[in-house]
C-alpha positions as CSV (number, residue, x, y, z in Angstrom):
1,X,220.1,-109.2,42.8
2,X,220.8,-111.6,45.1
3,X,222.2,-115.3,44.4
4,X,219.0,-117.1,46.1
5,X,217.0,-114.8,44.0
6,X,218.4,-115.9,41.3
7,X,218.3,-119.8,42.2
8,X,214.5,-119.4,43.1
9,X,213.9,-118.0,39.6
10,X,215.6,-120.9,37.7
11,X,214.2,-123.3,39.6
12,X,210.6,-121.8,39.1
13,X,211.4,-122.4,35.1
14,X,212.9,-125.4,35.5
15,X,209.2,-126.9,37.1
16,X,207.3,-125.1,34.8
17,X,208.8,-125.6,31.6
18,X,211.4,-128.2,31.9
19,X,212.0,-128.9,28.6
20,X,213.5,-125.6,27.9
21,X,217.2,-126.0,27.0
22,X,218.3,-122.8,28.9
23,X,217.7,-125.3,31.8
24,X,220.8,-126.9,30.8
25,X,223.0,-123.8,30.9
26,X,225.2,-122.6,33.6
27,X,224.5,-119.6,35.5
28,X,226.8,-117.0,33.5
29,X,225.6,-118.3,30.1
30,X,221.9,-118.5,31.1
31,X,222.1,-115.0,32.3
32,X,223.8,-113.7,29.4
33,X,221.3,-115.6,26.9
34,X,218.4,-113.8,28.5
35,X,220.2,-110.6,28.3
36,X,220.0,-110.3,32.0
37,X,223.8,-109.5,32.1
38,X,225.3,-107.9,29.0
39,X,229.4,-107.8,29.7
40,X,229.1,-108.5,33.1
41,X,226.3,-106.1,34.1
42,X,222.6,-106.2,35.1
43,X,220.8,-104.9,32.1
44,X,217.7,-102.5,32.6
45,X,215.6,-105.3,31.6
46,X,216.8,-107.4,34.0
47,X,217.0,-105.0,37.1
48,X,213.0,-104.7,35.8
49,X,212.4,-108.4,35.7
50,X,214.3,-109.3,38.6
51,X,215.7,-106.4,41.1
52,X,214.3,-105.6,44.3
53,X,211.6,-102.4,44.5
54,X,214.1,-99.7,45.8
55,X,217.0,-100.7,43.2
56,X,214.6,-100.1,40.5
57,X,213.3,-96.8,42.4
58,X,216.9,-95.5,42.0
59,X,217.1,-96.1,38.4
60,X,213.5,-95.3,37.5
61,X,211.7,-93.2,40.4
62,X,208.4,-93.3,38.7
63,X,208.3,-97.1,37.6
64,X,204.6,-98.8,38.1
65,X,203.9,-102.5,37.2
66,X,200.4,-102.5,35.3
67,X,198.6,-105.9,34.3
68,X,195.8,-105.5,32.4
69,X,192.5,-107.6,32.9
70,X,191.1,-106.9,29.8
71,X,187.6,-108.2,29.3
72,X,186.6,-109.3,25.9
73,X,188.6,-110.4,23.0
74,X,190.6,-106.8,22.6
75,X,191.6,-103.8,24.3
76,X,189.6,-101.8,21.8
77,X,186.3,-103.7,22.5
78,X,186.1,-103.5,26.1
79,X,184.2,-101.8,28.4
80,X,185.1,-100.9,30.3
81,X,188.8,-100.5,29.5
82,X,190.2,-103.1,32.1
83,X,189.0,-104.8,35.3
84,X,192.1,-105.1,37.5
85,X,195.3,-103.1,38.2
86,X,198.2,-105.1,40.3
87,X,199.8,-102.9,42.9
88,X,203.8,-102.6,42.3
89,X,206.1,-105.1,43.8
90,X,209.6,-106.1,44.1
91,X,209.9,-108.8,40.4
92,X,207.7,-109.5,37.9
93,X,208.3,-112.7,38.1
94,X,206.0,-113.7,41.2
95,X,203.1,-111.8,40.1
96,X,202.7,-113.4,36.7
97,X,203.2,-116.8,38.3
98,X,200.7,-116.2,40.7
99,X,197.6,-115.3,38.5
């Protein structure tokens, strides 16, 4: 995960939500409180969250982002069972922002 990577997604939670107080934190303890590094390595979660397509690949060859648009009020209740599928990208992170 590159440094700029990184810098774009702080600064994407710093605009939306910036009254969080992990805003405040510097880069090691931020990471750390997200579990994003755990004793100074990438976590699965984070390589998930924010690692490019072909690291995750490596680590899990048959990994698939699926959002859900699920009509209705529950996934039991609707028909049919979702609406939309999003195509698997490099972070999670740009796709949920973007909806």
């Amino acid at each position: 995960m590159g440094n700029g990577k990184r810098i774009l997604q702080r600064g994407y939670l710093k605009r939306m939500v910036p009254e969080l107080s992990y805003n405040a934190l510097d880069d090691e303890t931020f990471n750390r409180k997200l579990q994003i590094v755990k004793e100074g390595k990438l976590t699965y979660g984070g390589l998930l969250m924010l690692g490019r397509n072909e690291e995750i690949q490596d680590s899990f060859p048959d990994f698939w982002i699926d959002y859900l648009e699920i009509p209705g009020l529950s996934y039991a209740d609707a028909e049919p069972r979702y609406t939309y599928r999003i195509q698997s990208t490099s972070s999670c992170i740009p796709i949920f922002s973007a909806r």
